[in-house]
C-alpha positions in Angstrom: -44.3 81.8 71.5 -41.8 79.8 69.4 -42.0 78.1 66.1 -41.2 74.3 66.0 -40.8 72.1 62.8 -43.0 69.2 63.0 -42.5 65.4 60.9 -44.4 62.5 60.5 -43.0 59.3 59.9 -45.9 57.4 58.6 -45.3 58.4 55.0 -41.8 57.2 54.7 -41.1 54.0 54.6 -38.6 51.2 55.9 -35.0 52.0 53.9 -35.9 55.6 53.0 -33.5 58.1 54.6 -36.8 60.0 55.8 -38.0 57.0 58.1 -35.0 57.3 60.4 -33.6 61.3 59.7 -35.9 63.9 60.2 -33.9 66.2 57.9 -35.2 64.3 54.8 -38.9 65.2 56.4 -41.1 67.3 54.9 -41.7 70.0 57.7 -45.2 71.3 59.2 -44.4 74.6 60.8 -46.2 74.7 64.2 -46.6 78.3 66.6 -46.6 76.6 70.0 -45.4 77.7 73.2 -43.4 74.7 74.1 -42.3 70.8 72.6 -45.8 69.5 74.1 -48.0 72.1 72.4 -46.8 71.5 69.0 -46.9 68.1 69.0 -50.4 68.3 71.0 -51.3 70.2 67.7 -49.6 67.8 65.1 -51.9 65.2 67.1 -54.6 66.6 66.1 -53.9 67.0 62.5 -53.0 63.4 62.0 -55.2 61.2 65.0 -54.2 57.7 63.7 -50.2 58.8 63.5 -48.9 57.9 66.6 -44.7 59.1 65.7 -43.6 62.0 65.0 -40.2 64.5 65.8 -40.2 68.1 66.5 -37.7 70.5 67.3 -37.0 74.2 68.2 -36.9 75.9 64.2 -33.9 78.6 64.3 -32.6 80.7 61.4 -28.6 80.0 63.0 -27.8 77.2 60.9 -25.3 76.3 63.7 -27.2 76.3 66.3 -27.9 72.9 68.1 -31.4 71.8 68.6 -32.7 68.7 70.6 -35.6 66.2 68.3 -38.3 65.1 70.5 -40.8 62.6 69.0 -44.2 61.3 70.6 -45.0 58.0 70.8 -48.3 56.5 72.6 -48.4 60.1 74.6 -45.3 59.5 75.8 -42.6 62.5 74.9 -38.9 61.0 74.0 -35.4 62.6 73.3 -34.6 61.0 69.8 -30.4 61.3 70.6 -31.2 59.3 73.6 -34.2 57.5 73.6 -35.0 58.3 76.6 -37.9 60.1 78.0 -37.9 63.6 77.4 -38.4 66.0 80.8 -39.9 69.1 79.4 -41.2 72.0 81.1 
């Protein structure tokens, strides 16, 4: 089991940094076993957001992580914007 870092987007607004960055995020701090999972549990916590990012939470401050974010069920890579393949 892992730990991801969880945002929602819906309380920032258009022209704040936290709208686009998920840096300036506050975090929600999800034990999942994968991507899906955590954002299968962030679902539930907010059921009329519909966006939101997670990402692998590390303690190496250099180490890369990918930033998926849900969207209508569907799982995206934010770098990309393409949809994410998960397993």
């Amino acid at each position: 089991m892992n730990i991801y870092r969880c945002t929602r987007q819906r309380p920032y607004t258009i022209g704040t940094p936290g709208f686009t960055n998920p840096k300036h995020r506050d975090g929600y701090y999800q034990e999942a076993d994968s991507h899906e999972e955590a954002l299968s549990l962030m679902q539930a916590q907010f059921p009329d957001e519909k966006v939101f990012s997670v990402q692998l939470w590390t303690s190496d401050k250099n180490a890369s992580t990918d930033v998926y974010y849900m969207e209508d069920g569907i799982l995206y890579l934010t770098a990309t914007g393409e949809v994410a393949s998960i397993k």
